[in-house]
N, C-alpha and C positions, 0 to 999 in steps of 0.2 A: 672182673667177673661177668658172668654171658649167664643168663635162664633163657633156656629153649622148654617153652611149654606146650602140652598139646596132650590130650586124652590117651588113653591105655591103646595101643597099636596104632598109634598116628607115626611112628618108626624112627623113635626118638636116638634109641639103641643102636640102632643101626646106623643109623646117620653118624652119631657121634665116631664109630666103627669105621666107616667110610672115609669120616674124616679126617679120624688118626692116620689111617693109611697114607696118604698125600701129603702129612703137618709135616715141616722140617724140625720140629718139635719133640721132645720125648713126651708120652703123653702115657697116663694111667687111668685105670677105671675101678671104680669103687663103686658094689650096690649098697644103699642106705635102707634098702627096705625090712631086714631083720633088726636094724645096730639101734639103742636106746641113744637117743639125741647127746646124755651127758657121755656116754663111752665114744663119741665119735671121733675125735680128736686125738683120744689113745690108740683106737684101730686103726684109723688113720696111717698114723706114725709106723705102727708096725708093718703095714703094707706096702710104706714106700721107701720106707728104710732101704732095706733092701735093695728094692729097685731101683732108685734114685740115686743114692748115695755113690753105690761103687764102689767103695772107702772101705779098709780095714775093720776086722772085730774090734779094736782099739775105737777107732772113729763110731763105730757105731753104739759102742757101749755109752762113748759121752753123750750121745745122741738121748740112748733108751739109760737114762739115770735111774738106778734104783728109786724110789720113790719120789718121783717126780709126776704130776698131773701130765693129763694130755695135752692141754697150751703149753706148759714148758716144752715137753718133748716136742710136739710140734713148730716151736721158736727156735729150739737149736737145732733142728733137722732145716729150717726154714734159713739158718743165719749162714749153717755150711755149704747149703743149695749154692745162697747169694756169693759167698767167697768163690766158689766154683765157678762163678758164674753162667750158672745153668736155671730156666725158669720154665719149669715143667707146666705143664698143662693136665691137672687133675681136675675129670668129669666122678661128679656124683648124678650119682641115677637114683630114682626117686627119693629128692632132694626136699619135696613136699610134705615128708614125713620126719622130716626134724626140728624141732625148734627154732625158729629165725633166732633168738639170740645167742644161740650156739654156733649157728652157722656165722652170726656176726663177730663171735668173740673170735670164731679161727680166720678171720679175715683181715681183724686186723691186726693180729698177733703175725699175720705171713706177708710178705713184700715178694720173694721169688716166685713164690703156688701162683698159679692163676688159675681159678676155679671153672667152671662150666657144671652148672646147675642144672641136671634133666628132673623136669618136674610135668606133673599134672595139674590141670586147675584146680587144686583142690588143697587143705590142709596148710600148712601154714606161708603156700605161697606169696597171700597179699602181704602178709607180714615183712615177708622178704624182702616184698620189692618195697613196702613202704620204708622198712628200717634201711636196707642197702642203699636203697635212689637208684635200683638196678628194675629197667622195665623189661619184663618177660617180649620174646622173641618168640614165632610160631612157627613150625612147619608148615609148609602150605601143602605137602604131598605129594604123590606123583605127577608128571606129566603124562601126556598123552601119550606118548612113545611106551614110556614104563610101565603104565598100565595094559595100554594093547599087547606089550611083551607079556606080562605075566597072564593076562588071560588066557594067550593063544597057549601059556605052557600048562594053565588047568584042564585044558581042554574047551574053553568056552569064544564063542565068535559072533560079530557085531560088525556093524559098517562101523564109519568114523562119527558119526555122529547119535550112534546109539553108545557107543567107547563114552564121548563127550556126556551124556545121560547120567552111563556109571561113575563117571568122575562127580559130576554135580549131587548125586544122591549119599557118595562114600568120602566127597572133598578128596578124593585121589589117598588115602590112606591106607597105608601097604595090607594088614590084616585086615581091615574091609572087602579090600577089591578081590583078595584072595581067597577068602569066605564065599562072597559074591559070587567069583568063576564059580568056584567048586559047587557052590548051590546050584547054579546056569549047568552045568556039565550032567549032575546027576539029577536034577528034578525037573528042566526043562530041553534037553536034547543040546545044551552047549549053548542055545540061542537065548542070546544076553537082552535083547530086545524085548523079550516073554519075561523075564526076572525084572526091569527095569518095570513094564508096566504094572505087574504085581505089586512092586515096593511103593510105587507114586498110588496104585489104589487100595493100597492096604489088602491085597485079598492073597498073600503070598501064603504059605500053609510052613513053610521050613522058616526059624529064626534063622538071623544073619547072626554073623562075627558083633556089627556093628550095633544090633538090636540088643542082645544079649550084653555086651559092655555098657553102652551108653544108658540103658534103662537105668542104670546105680545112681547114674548123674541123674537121670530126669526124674527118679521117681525120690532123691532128698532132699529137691528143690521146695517149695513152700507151694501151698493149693493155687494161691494167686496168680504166684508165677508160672506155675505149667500152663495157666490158663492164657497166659498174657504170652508164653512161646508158640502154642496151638495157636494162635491168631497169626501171631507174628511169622510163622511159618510158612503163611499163605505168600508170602513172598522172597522173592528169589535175586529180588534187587536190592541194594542200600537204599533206606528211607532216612530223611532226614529226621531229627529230634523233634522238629514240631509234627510232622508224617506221620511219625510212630505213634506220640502223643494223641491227636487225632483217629488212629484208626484202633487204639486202644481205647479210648471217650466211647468213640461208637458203636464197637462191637460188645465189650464186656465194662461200659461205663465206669471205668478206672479215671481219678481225676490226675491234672497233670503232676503234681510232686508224688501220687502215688505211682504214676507211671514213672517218672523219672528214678525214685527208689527201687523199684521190681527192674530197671535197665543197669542199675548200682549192681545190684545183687548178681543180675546175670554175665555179667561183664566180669565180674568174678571169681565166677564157676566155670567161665569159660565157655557158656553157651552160648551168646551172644558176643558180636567182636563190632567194633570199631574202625571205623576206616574215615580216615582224613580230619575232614574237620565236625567229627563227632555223629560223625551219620553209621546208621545201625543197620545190620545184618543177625540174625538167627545164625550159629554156624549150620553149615549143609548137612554134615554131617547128624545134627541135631532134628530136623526140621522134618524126619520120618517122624521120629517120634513126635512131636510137636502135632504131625497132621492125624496120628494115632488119638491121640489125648481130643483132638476137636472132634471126633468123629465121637467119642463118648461122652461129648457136653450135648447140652439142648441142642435140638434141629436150626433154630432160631438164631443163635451165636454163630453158626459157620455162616448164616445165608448173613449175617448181620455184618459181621467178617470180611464177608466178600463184597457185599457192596460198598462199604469203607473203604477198602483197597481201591476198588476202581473209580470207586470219588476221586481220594486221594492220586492216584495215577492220574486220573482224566485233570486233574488241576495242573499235574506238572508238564505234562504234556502241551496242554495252553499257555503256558506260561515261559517252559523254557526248553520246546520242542528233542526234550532226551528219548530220542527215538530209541537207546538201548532196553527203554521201559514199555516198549511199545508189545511187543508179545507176552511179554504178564498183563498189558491192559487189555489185548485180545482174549486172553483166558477167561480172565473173568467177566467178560463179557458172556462168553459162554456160560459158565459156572450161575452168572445172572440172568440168563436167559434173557440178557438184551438184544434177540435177535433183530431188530429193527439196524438199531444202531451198527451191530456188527456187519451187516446184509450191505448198508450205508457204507461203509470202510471196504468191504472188498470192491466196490464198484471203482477202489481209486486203485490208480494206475500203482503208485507207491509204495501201496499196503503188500505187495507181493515183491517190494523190493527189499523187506526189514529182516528176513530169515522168521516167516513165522512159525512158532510150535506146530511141526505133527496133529496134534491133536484139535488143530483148530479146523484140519481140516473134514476130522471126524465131527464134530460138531456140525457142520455146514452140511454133509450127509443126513445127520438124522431131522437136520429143518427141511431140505427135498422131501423125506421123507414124510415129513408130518402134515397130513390132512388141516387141521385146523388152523396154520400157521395162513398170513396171507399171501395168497398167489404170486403177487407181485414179488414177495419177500422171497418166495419161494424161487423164480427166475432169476434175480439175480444171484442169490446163493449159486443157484446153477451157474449163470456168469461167470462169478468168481469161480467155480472147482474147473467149469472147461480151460479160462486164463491159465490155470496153473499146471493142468492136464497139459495143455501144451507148449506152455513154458519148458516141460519137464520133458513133453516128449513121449506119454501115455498115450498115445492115440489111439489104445484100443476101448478104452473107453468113453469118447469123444460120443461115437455114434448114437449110442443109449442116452448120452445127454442132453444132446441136438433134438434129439424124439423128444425127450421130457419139455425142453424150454418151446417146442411146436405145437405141443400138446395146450400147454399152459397160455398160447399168445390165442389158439383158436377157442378154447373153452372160457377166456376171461375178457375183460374188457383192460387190456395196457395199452401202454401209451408208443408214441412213435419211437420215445431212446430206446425201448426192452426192445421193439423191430427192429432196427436197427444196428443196437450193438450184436443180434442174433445173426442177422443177415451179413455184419463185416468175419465175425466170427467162422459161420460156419464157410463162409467165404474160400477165407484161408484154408481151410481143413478141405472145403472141395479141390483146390490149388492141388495141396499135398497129396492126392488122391489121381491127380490128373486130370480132371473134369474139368476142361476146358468151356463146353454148354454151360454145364452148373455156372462156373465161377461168371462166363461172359451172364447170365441171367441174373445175378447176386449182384454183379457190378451195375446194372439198367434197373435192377430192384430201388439199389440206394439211391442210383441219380434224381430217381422219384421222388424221393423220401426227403431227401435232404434239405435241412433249413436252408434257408436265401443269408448265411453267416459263414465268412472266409474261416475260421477256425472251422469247421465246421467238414468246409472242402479240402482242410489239408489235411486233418485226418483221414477223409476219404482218399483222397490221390497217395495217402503213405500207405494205406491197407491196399490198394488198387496195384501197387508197384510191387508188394510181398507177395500178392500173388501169383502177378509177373512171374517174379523170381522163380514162384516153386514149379510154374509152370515152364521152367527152362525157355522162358521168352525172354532172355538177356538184352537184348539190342531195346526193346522198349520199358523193360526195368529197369533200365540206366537211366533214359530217358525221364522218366517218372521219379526217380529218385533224386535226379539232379533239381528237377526243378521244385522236389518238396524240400532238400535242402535247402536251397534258393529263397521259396516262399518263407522257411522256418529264421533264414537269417536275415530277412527283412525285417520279419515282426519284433528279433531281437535289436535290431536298428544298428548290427553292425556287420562286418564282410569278416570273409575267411581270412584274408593276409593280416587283417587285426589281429587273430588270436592266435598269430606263430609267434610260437616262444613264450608265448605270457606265462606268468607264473598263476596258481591257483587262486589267490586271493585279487592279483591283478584284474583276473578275468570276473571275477566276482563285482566289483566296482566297475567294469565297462558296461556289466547289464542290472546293475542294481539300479530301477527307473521304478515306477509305483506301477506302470500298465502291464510290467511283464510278473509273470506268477510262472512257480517251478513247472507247472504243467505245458507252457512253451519251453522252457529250456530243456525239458526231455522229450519235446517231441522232435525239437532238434539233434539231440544226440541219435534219436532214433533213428530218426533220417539219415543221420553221418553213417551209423552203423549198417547201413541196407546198403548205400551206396557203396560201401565197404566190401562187402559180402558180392553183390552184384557185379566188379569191376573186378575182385580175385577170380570170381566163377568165367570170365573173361579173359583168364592168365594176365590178369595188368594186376600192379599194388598198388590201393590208392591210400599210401600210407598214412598221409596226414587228417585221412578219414577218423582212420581209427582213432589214434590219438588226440584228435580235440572231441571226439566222442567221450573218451574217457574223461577229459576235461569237464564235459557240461553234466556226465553223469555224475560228477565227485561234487560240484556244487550245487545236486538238488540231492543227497544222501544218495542215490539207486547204486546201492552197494551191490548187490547181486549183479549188476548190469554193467557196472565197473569194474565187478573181476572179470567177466567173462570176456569183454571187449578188451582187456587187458591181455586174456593168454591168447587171442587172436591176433593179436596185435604184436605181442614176443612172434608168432606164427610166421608174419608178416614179417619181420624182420631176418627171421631165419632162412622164409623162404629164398633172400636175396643177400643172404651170406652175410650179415648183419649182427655178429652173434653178441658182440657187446651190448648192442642197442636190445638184442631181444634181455639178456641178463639184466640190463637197466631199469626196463617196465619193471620184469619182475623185483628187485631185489625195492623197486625204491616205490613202487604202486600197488601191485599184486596182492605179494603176501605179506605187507604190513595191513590189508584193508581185512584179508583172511583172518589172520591172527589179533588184529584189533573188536572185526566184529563178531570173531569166532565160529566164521563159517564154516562147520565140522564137514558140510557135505560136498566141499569145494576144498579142502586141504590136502588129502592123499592127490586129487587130479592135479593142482598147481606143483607142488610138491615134486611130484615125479616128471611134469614138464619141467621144473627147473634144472632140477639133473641133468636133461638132455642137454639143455641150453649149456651146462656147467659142463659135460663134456667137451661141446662143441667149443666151447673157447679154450679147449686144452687142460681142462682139468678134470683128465677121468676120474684119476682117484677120488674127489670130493664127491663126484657124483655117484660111484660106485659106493662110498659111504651112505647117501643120499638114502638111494634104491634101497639099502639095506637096514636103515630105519625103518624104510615103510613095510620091510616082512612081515611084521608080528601082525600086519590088519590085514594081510591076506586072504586069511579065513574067512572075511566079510568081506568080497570082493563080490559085486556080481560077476556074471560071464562078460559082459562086455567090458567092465572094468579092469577084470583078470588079464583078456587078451591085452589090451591098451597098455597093461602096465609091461606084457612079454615084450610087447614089438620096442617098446622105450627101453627095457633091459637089452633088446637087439642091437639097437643102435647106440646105447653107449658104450658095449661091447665092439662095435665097428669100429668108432672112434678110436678106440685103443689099436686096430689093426691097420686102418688105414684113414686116416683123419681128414676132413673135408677142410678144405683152407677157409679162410675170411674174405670177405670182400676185398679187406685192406691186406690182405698178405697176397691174394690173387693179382690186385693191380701192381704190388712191389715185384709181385715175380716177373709178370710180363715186363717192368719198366726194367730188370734186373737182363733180360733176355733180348730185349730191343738191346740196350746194353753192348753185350756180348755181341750180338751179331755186328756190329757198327765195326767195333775193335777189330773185328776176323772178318771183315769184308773183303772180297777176294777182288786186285783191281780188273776193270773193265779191260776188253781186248783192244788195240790201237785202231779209232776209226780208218782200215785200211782195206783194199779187198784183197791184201793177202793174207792167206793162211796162215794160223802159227802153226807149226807139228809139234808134233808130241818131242821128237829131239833137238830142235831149236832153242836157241836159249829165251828163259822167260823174257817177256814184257815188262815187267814189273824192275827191271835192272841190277838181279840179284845177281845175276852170271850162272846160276845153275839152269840147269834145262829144263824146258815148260814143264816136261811129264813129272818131275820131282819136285816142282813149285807149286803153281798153281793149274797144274794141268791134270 
């Protein structure tokens, strides 16, 4: 016996549907939802008779015995199955509404049936699973693909990491997301981005699919407990049992066995789930409502709430660096208006390395924005949004920010880092612009400025050489770059030929020393990565740039910086007919770091560079499959994305017409062709100063004549 549980449109039906399809299995379906628990057994019978059997009216009569109970008939429909030797697969659908010991007595009156239980959490499920010793099983829901497919068919459209939103708010559940489009299509113009933020601020005016179901659940939960899911819903992460405990103590002063009974209960019902080793989750699906329910308690309980959460986050973080926890502890940073602390976090290099929420960066707007906040706080805020402005490549609004953090250095009293990091900043941005004056003034700015501390100068000499770069000054950006690599792997205290070949953890134990901290080891990779970039801009590959980049990126987390230097680096390979090596990054670096740390807004791009890569090793067709997963996100494509995705549809289309070879089929061919000509070399004429003619017989001592040998 199998219980697949999961609330009213989590696509329990279907599934079971799906599955029949594919079972080498004869398989039957029975709803339970009208039949009284003691008739089941008799309905039963009668429905599979038939179907099952196959057998004569004679056979069936013995089957259906005048007055025989429904466990009799059920045992000898059960004993003929087994002589047949046939062991059907009969799904009950809503299985939660019949008596556990009905459902036990026909289980073990049968040996051939194998059951499949579709249930909700709800009604005499735990019974089930306590009498059977059979633990419920969950849907987890759509993926990302099946989601984006059914939206783009509502009509409704989202990048991939607004898709990722909808999945987190509806747990990817077929009648939610389907609800959802259709709300997105008709009361927001399709754009699913406008429905997501509605649902997370509660200010949506249409009920969902999922509002409308789930309220039954939430609202004949016990007062306690809604109160104890509205807290618990401020999070998005698994908290551990003393976590929960904790952040229940302090927001709505629950003691701990009364917390651990209200986790009993919800665990139960099915709102709450379980993962590993007893650490707790709100399901997603739930946790609208949950944040519905807090918004109607005291003011006091949510703000109570959230600072408990980010207690609790800020301890696990010090303690066991789960940087996956690290943008719910950015939130509520917000949420607590710690802006000090948060102002403090963006000024690190890392903090833009973790995927942080969208909306963190709405929050760092309206502290620019606020008069009261203090100045200082207010520059680096600005710091942090220009970092990320240009990370992302916004440079049109760099300029306005530049104005605001110049405003703020000449009206306040800061110190030489807010000059400083302004002067490297807007440095670059002058670079990009071609301001050659500017940039050469911004570089005699800093040499002023700067401390009498080597770290200090190799930051400068790395910004100094980015500049270079963008200044199309190649021949002395190399120069610059080589020698900040150089400086960066001194400090590490070891040389580049150390780190060919190492394995990840390897490399980890050559620089675990106590004076080196992550913020060397990425300023090394940095370094790798410019040299990188500067020596392709040069038409040369400096391949092993890249990749021990990727290296130093992966042991200080800079995930972000790790994929990117990753699809550069398949790039790099491709460029020089390499196609297995570029498939390799990807298949074994890439997109396990995407789909590990769910980078929704780097997955369509990797994604459809793989494809290319999978052509070019001769496997259109996968890639052509590839491409056509990623349709359904079309609709949220920007223009540049849009194009990016044509010219890659171009070219694995080429592939199929005329295929570019490999490095290693290129050199087999010339070695194939040297080859050839060796074999059919045609002999030399007799060092002599006469002439052969054309009707003389060959040289060569076949006896035919030159002109029909070798003439």
């Amino acid at each position: 016996m199998r219980i697949i549980a999961g609330f009213s449109g989590a696509g329990k039906t279907t599934w079971a549907a799906q599955a029949a399809c594919v079972s080498s299995h004869i398989c039957a379906y029975y709803d339970c939802a009208e039949t009284p628990s003691e008739a089941l057994a008799a309905a039963l019978v009668r429905e599979l008779a038939a179907k099952l059997s196959g057998a004569s009216d004679s056979v069936r009569r013995e089957i259906l015995l005048p007055g025989a109970s429904g466990l009799e008939s059920l045992t000898a429909l059960d004993t003929y199955l087994r002589r047949q030797g046939m062991a059907p697969i009969v799904v009950l659908d809503n299985a939660h509404r019949i008596d556990a010991q009905n459902l036990r007595r026909m289980v073990e009156v049968t040996s051939a049936l194998r059951f499949v239980l579709l249930c909700q959490p709800a009604g005499s499920l735990r019974e089930v699973e306590a009498t059977l010793g059979v633990t419920r099983e969950s849907l987890m829901g759509w993926g990302l693909d099946e989601l984006a497919s059914a939206c783009t068919a509502a009509g409704a459209f989202g990048s991939a990491s607004t898709l990722g939103r909808l999945q987190t708010l509806t747990r990817g559940m077929p009648l939610f997301v389907e609800s959802a489009a259709r709300i997105a299509a008709r009361d927001y113009g399709g754009d699913l981005q406008q429905l997501c933020i509605a649902l997370e601020q509660q200010t949506n005016t249409a009920e969902t699919a999922q509002e409308v179901i789930l309220e039954k659940v939430f609202d004949s939960l016990p007062s306690q407990s809604k109160d104890a899911v509205a807290v618990l819903s401020l999070s998005d992460v698994v908290l551990d049992p003393q976590e929960v405990t904790e952040l229940l103590r302090d927001a709505i002063t629950l003691s701990g066995p009364a917390a651990a009974s209200i986790l009993r209960t919800l665990r139960q019902a099915g709102v709450a789930e379980i993962y590993g080793n007893s650490r707790v989750k709100i399901h997603d699906a739930i946790r609208i409502l949950g944040g519905r329910h807090l918004l109607t308690m005291d003011a006091t309980v949510a703000a109570r709430a959230s600072s408990a959460l980010k207690s609790v986050l800020l301890k696990s973080l010090m303690e066991t660096r789960d940087t996956s926890r690290f943008s719910l502890y950015t939130r509520m940073l917000v949420e607590t208006r710690e802006i000090k602390v948060l102002v403090e976090l963006i000024g690190e290099e890392m903090f833009h390395e973790l995927g942080i929420a969208p909306h963190i960066w709405n929050g760092l707007e309206q502290v620019v924005q606020d008069p009261t906040i203090d100045p200082g706080d207010r520059f680096w805020a600005l710091d942090g949004l220009v970092f990320a402005d240009m990370k992302h490549g916004r440079t049109d609004r760099l300029q306005s920010r530049f104005d605001q953090m110049e405003q703020l250095l000449g009206n306040h009293e800061l110190g030489d880092d807010e000059r400083l990091s302004f002067i490297m900043k807007r440095m670059n941005f002058q670079a990009d612009q071609g301001d050659q004056l500017a940039v050469d003034r911004s570089i005699e700015a800093m040499r002023s400025m700067l401390p009498d501390k080597p770290k200090h100068h190799r930051v400068f000499r790395y910004n100094a050489a980015c500049a270079l770069f963008r200044l199309k000054k190649l021949e002395a950006a190399e120069r610059e770059a080589r020698r900040a690599v150089a400086e960066n792997y001194e400090v590490l205290g070891i040389t580049p030929e150390q780190v060919i070949g190492l394995k990840q953890h390897e490399l980890s134990a050559l620089v675990a020393r106590p004076e080196i901290d992550h913020h060397d080891i990425k300023h090394t990779a940095d370094a790798l990565e410019l040299l990188a970039m500067v020596t392709k801009a040069l038409d040369r590959t400096e391949m092993f740039a890249r990749i021990h980049a990727m290296k130093f990126y992966g042991l200080v987390g800079a995930v972000d910086s790790l994929v990117r230097v990753g699809q550069d680096a398949a790039d790099d390979f491709v460029y020089v007919h390499e196609f297995e090596g570029a498939r390799e990054v990807l298949e074994q670096h890439v997109l396990p770091t995407v789909l590990r740390v769910n980078m929704l807004d780097r997955i369509v791009g990797v994604r459809s560079q793989y494809a290319v890569v999978l052509a070019y090793c001769g496997d259109v067709d996968a890639a052509e499959r590839e491409m056509a997963r990623l349709e359904p996100y079309a609709p949220g494509f920007s223009a540049q994305q849009a194009k990016e995705i044509a010219n890659q549809k171009a070219l694995i289309a080429q592939q199929r017409v005329k295929p570019l070879v490999s490095r290693q089929q290129a050199l087999a061919l010339r070695r194939y062709l040297a080859a050839q000509a060796a074999s059919q070399q045609r002999p030399s004429t007799p060092a002599s100063s006469t002439k052969v003619g054309r009707n003389d017989p060959c040289p060569c001592g076949s006896g035919r004549k030159y002109k029909h040998c070798h003439g």
